[in-house]
C-alpha positions in Angstrom: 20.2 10.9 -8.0 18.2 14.2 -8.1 15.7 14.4 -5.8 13.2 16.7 -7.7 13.5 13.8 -10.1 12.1 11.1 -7.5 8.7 9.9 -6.5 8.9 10.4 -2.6 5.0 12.1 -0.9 5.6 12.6 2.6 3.3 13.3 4.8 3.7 15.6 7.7 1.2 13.1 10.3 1.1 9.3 10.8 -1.3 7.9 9.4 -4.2 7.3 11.0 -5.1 4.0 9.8 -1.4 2.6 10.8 -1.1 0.0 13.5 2.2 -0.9 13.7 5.0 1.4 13.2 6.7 0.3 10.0 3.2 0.6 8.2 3.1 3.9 9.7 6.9 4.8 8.9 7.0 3.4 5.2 3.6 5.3 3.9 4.5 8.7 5.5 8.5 9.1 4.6 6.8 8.3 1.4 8.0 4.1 0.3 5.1 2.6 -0.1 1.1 3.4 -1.1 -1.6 1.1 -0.6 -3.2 0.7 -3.9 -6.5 -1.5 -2.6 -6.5 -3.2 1.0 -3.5 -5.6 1.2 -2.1 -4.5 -2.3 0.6 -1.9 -2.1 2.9 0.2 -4.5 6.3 0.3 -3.8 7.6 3.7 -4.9 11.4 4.4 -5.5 13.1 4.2 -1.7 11.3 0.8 -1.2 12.3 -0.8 -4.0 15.9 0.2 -4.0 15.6 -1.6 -0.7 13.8 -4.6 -1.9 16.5 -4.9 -4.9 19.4 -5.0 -2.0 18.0 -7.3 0.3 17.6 -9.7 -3.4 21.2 -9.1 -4.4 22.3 -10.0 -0.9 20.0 -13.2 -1.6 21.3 -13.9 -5.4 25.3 -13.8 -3.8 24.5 -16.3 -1.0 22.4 -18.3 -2.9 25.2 -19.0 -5.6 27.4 -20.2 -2.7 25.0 -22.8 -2.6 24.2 -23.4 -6.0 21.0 -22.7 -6.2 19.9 -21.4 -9.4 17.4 -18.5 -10.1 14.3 -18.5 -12.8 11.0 -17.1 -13.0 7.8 -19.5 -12.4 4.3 -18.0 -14.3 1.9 -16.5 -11.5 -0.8 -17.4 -13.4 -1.2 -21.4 -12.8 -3.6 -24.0 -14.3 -6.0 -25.4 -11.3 -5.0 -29.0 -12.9 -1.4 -28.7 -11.2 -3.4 -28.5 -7.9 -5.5 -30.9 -8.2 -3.0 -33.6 -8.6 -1.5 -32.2 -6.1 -4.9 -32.6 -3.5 -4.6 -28.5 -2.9 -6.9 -27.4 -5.0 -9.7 -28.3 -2.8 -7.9 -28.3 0.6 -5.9 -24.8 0.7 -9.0 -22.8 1.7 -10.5 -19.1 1.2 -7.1 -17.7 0.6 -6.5 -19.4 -2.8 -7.4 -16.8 -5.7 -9.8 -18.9 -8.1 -10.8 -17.7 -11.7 -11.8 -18.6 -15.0 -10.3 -17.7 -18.5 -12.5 -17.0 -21.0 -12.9 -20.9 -22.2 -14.0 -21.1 -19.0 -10.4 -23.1 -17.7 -10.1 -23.0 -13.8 -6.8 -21.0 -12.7 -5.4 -19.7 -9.7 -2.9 -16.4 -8.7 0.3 -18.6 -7.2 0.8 -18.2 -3.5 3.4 -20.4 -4.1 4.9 -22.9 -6.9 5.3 -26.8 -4.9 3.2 -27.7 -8.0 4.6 -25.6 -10.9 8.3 -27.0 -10.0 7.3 -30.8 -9.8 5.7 -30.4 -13.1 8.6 -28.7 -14.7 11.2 -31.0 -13.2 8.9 -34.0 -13.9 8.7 -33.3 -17.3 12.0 -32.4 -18.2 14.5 -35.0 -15.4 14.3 -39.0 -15.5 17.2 -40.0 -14.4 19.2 -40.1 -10.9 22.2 -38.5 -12.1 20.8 -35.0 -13.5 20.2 -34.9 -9.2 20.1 -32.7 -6.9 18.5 -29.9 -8.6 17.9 -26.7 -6.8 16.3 -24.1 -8.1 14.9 -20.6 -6.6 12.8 -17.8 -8.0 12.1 -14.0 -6.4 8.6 -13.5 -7.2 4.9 -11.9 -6.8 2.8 -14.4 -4.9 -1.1 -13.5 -3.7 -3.1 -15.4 -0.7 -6.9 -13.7 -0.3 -6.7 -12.6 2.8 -9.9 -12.4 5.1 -8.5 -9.4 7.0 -4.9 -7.8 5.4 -3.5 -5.6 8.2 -0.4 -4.7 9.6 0.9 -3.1 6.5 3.4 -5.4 4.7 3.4 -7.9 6.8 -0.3 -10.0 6.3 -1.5 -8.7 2.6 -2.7 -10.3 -0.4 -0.2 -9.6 -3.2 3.7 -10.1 -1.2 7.0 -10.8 -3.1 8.8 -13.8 -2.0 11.2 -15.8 -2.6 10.8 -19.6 -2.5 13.1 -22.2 -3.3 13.2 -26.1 -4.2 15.1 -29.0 -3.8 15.2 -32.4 -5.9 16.6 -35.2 -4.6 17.3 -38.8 -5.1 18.6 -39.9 -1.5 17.3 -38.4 1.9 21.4 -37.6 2.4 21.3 -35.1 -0.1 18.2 -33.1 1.0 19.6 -33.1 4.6 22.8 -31.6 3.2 20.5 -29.2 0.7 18.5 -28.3 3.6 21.7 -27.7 5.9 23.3 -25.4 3.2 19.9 -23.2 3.1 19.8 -23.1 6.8 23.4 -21.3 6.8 22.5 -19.3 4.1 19.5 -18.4 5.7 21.5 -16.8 8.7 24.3 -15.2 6.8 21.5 -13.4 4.7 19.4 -11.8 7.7 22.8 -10.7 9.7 23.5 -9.0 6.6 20.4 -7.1 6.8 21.1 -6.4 10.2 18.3 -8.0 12.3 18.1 -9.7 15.2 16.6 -13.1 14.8 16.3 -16.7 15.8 15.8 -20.2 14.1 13.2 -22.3 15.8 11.2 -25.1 15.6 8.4 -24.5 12.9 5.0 -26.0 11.7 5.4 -27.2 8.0 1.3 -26.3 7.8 -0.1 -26.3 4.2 3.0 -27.1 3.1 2.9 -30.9 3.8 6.3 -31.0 5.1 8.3 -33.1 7.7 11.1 -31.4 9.3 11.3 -27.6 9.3 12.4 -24.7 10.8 11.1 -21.1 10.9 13.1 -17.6 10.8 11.6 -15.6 13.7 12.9 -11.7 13.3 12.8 -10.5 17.2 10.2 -7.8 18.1 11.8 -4.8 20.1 10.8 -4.7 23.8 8.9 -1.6 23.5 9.4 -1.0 27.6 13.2 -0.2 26.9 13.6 3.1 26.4 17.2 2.7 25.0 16.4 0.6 22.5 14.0 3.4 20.5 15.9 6.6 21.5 18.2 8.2 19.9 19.8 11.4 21.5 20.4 14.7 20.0 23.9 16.3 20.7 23.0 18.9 22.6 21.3 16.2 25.0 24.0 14.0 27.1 22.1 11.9 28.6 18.8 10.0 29.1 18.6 11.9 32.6 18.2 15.4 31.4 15.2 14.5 29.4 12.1 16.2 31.7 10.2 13.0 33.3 7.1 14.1 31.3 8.6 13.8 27.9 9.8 10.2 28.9 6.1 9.4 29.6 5.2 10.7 26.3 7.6 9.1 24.8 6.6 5.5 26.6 2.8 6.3 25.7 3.5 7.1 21.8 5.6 3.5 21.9 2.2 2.4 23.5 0.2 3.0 21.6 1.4 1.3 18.3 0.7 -2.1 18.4 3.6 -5.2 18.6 4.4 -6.1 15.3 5.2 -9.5 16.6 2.5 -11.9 15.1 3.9 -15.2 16.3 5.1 -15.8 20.2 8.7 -17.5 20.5 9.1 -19.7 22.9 13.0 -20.4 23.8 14.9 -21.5 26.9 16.8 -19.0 28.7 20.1 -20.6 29.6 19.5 -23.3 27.1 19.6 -23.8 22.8 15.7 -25.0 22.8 13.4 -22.2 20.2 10.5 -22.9 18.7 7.0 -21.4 17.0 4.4 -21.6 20.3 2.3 -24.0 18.1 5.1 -26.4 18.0 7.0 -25.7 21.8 7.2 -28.6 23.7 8.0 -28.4 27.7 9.5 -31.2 30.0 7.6 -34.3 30.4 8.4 -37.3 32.5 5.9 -39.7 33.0 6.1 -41.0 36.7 4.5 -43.5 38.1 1.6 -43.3 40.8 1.0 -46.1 42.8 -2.5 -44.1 44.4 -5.3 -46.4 45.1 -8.3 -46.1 42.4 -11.4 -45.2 44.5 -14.9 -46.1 43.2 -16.5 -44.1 40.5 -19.0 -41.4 41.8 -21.9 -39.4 40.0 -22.3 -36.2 41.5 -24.9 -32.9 40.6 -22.7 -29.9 39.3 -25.6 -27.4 38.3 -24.3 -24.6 36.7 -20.7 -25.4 36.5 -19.5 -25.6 33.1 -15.7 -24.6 33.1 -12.8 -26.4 35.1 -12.8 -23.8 37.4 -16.4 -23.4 38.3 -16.0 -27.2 38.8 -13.0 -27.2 40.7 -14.6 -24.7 43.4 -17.8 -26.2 43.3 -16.4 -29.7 44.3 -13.3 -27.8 46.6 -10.7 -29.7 44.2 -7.4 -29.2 42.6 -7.8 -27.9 39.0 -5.2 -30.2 38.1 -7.3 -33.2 39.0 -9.8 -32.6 36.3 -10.2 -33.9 32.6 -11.3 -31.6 29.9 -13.3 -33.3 27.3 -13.2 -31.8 24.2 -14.3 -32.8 20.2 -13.4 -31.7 17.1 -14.1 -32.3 13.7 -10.8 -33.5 11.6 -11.8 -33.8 8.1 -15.3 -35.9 8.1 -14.6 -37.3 11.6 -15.0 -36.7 15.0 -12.5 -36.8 17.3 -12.7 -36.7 21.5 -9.3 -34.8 23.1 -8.6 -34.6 26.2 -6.3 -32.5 28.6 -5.3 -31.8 32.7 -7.1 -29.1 34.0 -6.9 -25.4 32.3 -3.8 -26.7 29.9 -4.9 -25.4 26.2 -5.4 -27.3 23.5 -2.5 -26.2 21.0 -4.8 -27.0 17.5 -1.8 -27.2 15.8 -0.1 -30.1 17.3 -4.1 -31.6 16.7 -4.1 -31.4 13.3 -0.4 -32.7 12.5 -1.1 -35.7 15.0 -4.3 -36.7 12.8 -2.6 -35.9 9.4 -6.2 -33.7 8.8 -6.4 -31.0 6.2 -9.1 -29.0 8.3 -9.7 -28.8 12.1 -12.4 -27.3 13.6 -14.2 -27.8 17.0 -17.1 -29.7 16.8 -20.4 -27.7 16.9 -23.2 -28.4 19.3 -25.4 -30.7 17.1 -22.4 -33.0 16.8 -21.6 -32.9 20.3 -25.2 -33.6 21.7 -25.5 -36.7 19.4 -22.5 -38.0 20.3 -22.8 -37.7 23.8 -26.6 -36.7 24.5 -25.0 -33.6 26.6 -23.8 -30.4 26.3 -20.5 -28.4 26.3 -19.6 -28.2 30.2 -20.9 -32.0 30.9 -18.6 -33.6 28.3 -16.5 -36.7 29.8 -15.3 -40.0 28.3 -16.6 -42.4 29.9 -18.8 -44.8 28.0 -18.2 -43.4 24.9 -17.9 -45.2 21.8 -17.5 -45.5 18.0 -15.0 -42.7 18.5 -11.3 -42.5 18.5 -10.4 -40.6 21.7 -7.0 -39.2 22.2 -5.2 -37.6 24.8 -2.7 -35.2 26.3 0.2 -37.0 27.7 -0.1 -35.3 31.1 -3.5 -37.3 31.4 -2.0 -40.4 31.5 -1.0 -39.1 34.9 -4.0 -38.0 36.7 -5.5 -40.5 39.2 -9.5 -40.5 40.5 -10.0 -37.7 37.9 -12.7 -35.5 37.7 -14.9 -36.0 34.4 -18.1 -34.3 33.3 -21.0 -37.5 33.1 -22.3 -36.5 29.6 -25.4 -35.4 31.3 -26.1 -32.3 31.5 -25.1 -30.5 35.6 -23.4 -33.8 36.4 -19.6 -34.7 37.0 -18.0 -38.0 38.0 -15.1 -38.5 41.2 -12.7 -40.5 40.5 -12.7 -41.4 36.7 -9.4 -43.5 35.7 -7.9 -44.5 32.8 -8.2 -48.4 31.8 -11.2 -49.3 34.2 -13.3 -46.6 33.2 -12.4 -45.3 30.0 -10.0 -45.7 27.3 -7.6 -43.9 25.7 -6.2 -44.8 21.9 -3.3 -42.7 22.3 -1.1 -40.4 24.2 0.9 -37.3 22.6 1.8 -33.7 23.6 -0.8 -31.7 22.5 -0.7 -28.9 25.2 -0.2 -25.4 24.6 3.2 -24.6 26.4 3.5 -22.0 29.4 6.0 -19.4 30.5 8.1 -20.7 33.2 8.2 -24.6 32.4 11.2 -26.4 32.2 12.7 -26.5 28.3 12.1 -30.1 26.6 16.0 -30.5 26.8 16.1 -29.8 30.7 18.2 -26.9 29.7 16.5 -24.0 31.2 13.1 -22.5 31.8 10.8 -21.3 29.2 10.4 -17.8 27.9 8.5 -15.8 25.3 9.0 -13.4 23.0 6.9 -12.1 19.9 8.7 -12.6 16.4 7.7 -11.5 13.1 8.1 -15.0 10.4 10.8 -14.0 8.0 12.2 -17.1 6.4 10.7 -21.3 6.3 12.5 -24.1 5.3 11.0 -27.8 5.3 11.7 -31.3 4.3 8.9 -32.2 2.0 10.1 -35.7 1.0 8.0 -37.2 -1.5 4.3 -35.2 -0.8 4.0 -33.7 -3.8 6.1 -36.1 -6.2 4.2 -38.9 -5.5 1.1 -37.0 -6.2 2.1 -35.9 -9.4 4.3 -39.1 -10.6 7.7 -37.1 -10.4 9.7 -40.6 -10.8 13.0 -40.7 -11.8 15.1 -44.0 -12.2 17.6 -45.0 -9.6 20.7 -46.3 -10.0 19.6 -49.8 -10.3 16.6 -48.9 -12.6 14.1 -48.9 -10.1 11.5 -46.0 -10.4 11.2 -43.7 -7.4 9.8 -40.7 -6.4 11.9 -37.5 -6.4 12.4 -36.1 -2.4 12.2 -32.2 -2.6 13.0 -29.6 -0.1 11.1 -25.8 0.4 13.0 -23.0 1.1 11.1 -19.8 1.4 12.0 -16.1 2.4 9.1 -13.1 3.0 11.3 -10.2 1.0 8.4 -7.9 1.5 7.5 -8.6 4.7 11.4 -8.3 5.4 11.6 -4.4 4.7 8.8 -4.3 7.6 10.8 -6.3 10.2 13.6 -4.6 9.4 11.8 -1.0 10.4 10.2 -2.5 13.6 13.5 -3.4 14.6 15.3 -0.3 13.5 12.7 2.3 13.6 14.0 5.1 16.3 12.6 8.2 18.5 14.9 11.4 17.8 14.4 13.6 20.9 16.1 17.1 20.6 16.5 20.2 22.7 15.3 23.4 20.9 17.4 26.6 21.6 14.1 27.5 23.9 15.3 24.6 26.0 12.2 22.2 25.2 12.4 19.0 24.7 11.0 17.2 21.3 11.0 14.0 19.4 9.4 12.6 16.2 9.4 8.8 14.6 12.2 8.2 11.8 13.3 5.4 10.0 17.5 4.1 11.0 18.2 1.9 7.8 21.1 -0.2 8.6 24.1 0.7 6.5 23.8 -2.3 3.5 19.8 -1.5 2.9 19.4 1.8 3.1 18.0 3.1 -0.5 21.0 5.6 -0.8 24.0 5.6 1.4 24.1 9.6 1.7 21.8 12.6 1.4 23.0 15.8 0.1 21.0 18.5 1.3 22.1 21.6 -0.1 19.9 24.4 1.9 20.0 27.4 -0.8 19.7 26.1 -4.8 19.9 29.6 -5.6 23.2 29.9 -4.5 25.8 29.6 -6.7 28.2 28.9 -4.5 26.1 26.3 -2.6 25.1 24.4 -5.7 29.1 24.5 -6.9 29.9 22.5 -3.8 26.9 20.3 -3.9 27.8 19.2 -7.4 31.6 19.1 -6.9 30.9 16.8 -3.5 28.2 14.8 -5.1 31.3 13.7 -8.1 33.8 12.7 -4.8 31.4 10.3 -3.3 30.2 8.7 -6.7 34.1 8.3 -7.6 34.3 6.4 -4.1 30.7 4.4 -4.4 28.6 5.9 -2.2 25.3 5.9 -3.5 24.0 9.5 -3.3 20.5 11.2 -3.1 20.6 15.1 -3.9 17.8 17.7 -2.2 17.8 19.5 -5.3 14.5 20.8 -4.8 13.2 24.5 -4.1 11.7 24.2 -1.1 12.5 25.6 2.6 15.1 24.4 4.6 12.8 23.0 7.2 11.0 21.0 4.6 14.4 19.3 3.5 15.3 18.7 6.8 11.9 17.1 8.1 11.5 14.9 5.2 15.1 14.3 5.4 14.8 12.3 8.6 12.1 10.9 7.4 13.6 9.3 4.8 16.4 7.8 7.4 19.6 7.8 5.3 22.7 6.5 7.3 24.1 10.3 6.7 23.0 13.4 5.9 25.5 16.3 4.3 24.0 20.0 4.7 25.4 22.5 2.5 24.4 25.6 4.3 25.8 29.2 5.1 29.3 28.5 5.6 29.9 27.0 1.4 32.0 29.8 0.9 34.2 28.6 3.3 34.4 24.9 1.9 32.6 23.6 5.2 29.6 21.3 5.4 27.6 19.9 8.3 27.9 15.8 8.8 24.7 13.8 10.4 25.0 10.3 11.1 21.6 8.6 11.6 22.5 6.0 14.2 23.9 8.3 17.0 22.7 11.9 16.1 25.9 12.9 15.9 26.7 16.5 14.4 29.8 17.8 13.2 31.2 20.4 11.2 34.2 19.4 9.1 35.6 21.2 5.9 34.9 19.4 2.3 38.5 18.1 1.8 37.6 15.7 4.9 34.5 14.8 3.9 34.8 11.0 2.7 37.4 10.1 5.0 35.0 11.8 8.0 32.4 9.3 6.3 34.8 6.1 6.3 35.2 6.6 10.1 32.4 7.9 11.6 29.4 5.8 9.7 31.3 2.5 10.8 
């Protein structure tokens, strides 16, 4: 492929309105425009990219045999509402009208649209398990798109269904799409993990998230890449490896999720689903009598906690929220968090939100700081399991700038239930015992969940069983970011070239390090004189030996200067760059290879074999 014949703006500067660096990296080496905030163009490079990473898809997919079709984006709001979505997704459904005034929506994603067409066209148990898959535009209305690719309002995705008529089969369904699942993202070259995940909107039971790992932007060796002419990281002057460590600074982690895992142990999960050890023990401490005691000004567990020279950890947090129409009373040990996700999947509520003060005084007749549970009732109070622990607790007195000593569980107030509901610190103990907790930040590239019968008995998907009996389809979601992939794949393979200039100063610039099975084009042909004759003879006759051994090929064909070609060159990040320069006459070309910044100079006859070996 010509390059004068491609669509590829560069710009010389980052962009100034990039936060993260694959935003920054795919708008100035010129793969992607942003067309209206969230919405973005993908020119040429990115979508030869884009179309890899879905072939890669399409072959593991057939091993599973999962079948591919194309779902309308445009959907009728009447699929939703038998669903219960329509009214419960939120803001970032796209509502409109047509002009018979019909209410429609822009598909963020198809639960509905399958059910219907599998309802509609399956009745019977033996025309199971289905499983079907499209690669498609979806759009979520975003209150704030940012981060380039990675949080926008029109994405391509690809998401996958199940239909089942036994629970064995979707295990085995969902097993298959797990391995598939991994084989496709080592493929693509990243480094990622498979944890725990929160089935959300979706509705689903079981699932488990694809976490791409963020780079650990204070290791230098994982961003540099050394010239030749530069042996080590030692030589580099100690104020260029500030600079470099302040320009990896300054770009924000990428990482919009926190993985929690066990070093030393299996245990992963998504930080709103991590559990830590728990044993309950018992406590065989006497229960002294409950005291009312003045607390003016102390509103927070600490400001308690000093006020009354007292262990933190002897305190009860009263908090209320608001699931759905009802209020609810949580309580925790101390300064532990409440994790609002574990909340809302306890309660089975479609919105959470902390109760506001109006609530909270009429409930209680105090005010936040003073909140405590005893004597409350008419509401359902639930609990942290590390309260059940805490002896001669420390409560607020619902009255405002008063506390009670020694509060207890069962003579004072009661609990309706005990669950984990804390939000999980470095350093605990895994769940398993298997190591202590760490975390790292991860970028969401791939969802799977057990959906079971959520949306088929809302929308009467029955088929008949083999005795006759009408039951409910079970499906299974499987769903994969493809846009959002080409981001996590830069912020893990996004590099710093430093170089020595024949001056002896040291310099580096930002460039994108496709791995080898993504990369738009495996080689670039930069031929540094078109004028030449003799350049443009070799160009050509090289360009016919690598498309007679596949390599995919991108030719600088264009009249421009040699330090254009080269900049935007590295820029672009090809696995290897061919320079056709001064020394054509002589049959001899200059080899780059992207991933060490190696440099040779080897004569034309050795060209693809030189290739073969060195771009392994």
């Amino acid at each position: 492929m010509k390059q004068s014949k491609m669509l590829i703006p560069t710009l010389r500067e980052m962009p100034s309105d990039a936060q993260v660096i694959s935003h920054a990296l795919l708008v100035r080496a010129g793969y992607v425009r942003q067309i209206s905030a969230g919405i973005y163009a993908y020119l040429p490079l990115a979508n030869r990219v884009l179309e890899k990473l879905k072939t890669i898809m399409r072959e593991e997919f057939d091993e599973i045999g999962a079948v591919e079709l194309l779902a309308p984006t445009l959907l009728t709001a009447d699929l939703w509402r038998e669903s219960g979505r329509y009214d419960t997704y939120g803001a970032d459904l796209y509502k409109l009208k047509n002009r018979d005034d019909s209410d429609f929506i822009l598909g963020p994603t198809h639960e509905e649209t399958m059910t219907a067409l599998v309802r509609d066209e399956i009745t019977s148990y033996k025309k199971l398990p289905l499983n079907v898959y499209q690669i498609a535009t979806k759009y979520r209305d975003e209150k704030r798109p940012r981060y380039g690719l990675l949080r926008g309002r029109e994405f391509i995705m690809k998401d996958g269904y199940s239909f089942h008529a036994d629970y064995d089969s979707l295990d085995e369904t969902y097993e298959a799409y797990k391995h598939a699942y991994e084989r496709i993202f080592a493929r693509a070259g990243l480094e990622f993990r498979g944890i725990i995940g929160d089935g959300g909107a979706m509705g689903g039971k079981d699932s488990q998230e694809f976490m791409a790992v963020t780079a650990d932007r204070t290791d230098l060796s994982q961003w540099v890449v050394l010239s030749k002419n530069i042996e080590s990281m030692d030589e580099i002057p100690e104020t260029t490896l500030e600079d470099i460590q302040a320009e990896l600074a300054a770009w924000l982690t990428a990482g919009e999720d926190t993985i929690v895992y066990a070093e030393g142990g299996d245990y992963a999960a998504n930080i709103e689903m991590a559990s830590s050890w728990f044993e309950k023990k018992a406590s065989y401490t006497e229960e002294l009598d409950l005291q009312k005691v003045e607390t003016p000004g102390a509103k927070t567990i600490d400001e308690v906690a000093e006020l009354l020279n007292i262990n933190p950890n002897t305190t009860i947090k009263t908090l209320v929220y608001r699931a759905d129409d009802e209020l609810v009373v949580v309580l925790l040990r101390g300064n532990d968090q409440l994790n609002e996700v574990k909340l809302t999947n306890f309660l089975h509520a479609d919105f959470l939100e902390a109760a506001n003060p109006d609530d909270v005084e009429q409930l209680v007749g105090a005010h936040f700081g003073s909140l405590g549970p005893v004597g409350l009732k008419g509401v359902k109070i639930v609990a942290d399991r590390e309260v059940e622990v805490v002896k001669n607790a420390v409560v607020g007195a619902n009255e405002d700038g008063y506390h009670y000593l020694n509060a207890n569980i069962g003579r004072d107030f009661e609990v309706s239930e005990y669950v984990d509901l804390r939000t999980v610190s470095e350093g605990e103990l895994s769940p398993d015992g298997r190591g202590t907790l760490k975390f790292a930040k991860g970028i969401e590239i791939g969802h799977i969940f057990k959906l079971g019968t959520r949306y088929t008995e809302a929308m009467h998907a029955i088929v008949l069983d083999q005795n006759g009996k009408a039951m409910p389809m079970i499906m299974g979601c499987y769903g994969i970011g493809v846009s959002r992939l080409l981001s996590a794949v830069l912020e893990q393979f996004a590099r710093i070239y430093v170089e020595k200039t024949p001056k002896g100063e040291f310099k580096f610039s930002w460039s994108i390090n496709f791995p080898k099975a993504l990369a738009p084009y495996d080689i670039h042909l930069v031929p540094v004189n078109i004028k030449d004759e003799e350049t443009m003879r070799l160009t050509n006759e090289l360009e016919e030996k690598l498309h007679a051994k596949g390599y995919q090929v991108l030719v600088d064909d264009r009249n421009e200067r040699a330090g254009v070609k080269f900049a935007d060159s590295d820029l672009i990040g090809l696995p290897v760059r061919v320079t056709i320069g001064k020394k054509a006459t002589e049959g001899i070309v200059e080899v780059k290879i992207r991933t060490t910044g190696e440099v040779i100079e080897i004569n034309k006859d050795e060209l693809v074999n030189t290739i073969e070996i060195l771009n392994q």
